[in-house]
C-alpha positions in Angstrom: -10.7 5.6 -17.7 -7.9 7.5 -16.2 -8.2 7.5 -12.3 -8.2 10.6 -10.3 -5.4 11.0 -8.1 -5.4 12.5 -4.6 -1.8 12.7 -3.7 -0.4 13.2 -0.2 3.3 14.2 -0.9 4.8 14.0 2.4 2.8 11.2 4.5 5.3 9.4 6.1 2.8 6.3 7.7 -0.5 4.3 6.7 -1.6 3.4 9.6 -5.2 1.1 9.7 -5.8 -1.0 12.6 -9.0 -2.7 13.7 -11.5 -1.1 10.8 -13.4 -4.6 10.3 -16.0 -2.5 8.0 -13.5 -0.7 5.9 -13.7 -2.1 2.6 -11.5 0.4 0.7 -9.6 3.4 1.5 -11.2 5.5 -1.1 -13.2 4.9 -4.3 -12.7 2.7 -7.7 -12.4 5.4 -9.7 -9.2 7.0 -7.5 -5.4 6.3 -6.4 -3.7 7.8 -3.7 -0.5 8.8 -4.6 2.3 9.1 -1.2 6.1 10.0 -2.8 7.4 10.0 0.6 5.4 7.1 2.5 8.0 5.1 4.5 5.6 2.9 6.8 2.7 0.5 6.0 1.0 -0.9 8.8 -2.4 -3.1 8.0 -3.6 -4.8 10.9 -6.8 -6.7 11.3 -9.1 -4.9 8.8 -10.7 -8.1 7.3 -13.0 -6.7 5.0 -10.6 -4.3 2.8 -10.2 -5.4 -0.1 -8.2 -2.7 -2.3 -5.7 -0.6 -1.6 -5.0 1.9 -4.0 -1.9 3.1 -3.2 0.4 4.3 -5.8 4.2 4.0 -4.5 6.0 6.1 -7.1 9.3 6.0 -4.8 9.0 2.2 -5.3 8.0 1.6 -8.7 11.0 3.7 -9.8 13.6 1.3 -8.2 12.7 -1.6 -9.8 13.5 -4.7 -10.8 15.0 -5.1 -7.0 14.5 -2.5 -4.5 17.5 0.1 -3.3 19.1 -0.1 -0.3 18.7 3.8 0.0 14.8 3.0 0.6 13.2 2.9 3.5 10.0 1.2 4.0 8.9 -1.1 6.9 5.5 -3.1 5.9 3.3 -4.4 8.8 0.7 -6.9 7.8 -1.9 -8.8 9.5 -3.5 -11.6 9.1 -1.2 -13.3 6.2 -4.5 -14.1 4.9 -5.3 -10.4 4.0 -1.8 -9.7 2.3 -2.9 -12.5 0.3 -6.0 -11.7 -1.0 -5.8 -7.8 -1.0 -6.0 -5.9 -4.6 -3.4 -3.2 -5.1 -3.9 -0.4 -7.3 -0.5 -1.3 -9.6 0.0 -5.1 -10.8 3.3 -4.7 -9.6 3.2 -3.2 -6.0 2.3 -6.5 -4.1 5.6 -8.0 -5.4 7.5 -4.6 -4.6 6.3 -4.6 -1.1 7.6 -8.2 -0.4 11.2 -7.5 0.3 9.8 -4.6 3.0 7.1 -7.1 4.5 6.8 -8.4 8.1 3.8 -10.8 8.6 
């Protein structure tokens, strides 16, 4: 099945802080697609489990990540970052170099 996409082409910051019922940011069947998101911050929001965030500005810059990009990732507890399901395979191991626990 081919997700739908809801795509926010110039949000510049993720901001969820404190949301100990969220448990995702939108449905199974859907990605959120943000070309021009440049700040991740996930603090405290123990019960989320998916993220389905499709970084398109990332993905293109593999294997290592360009030093024209600019992302800051703020995550917390270490725990989450750990257990948290991205929508790409790939975007957990992208993020890393951009990650402050």
């Amino acid at each position: 099945m081919v997700p739908v996409e809801f795509c926010f082409l110039q949000l510049k910051g993720l901001v969820l802080k404190k949301l100990r019922e969220l448990k995702s940011i939108c449905s199974a069947d859907r990605v959120v697609v943000c070309d021009s998101l440049d700040y991740i911050s996930v603090a405290n929001c123990l019960k989320l489990q998916r993220m389905p965030l499709y970084l398109s500005h990332l993905h293109n810059f593999q294997p290592s990540p360009s030093p024209a990009l600019s992302l800051s990732v703020y995550i917390e507890p270490k725990e989450w970052w750990e257990s948290v399901e991205w929508y790409h395979p790939d975007t957990k191991s992208l993020l890393k170099p951009f990650l402050s626990l």
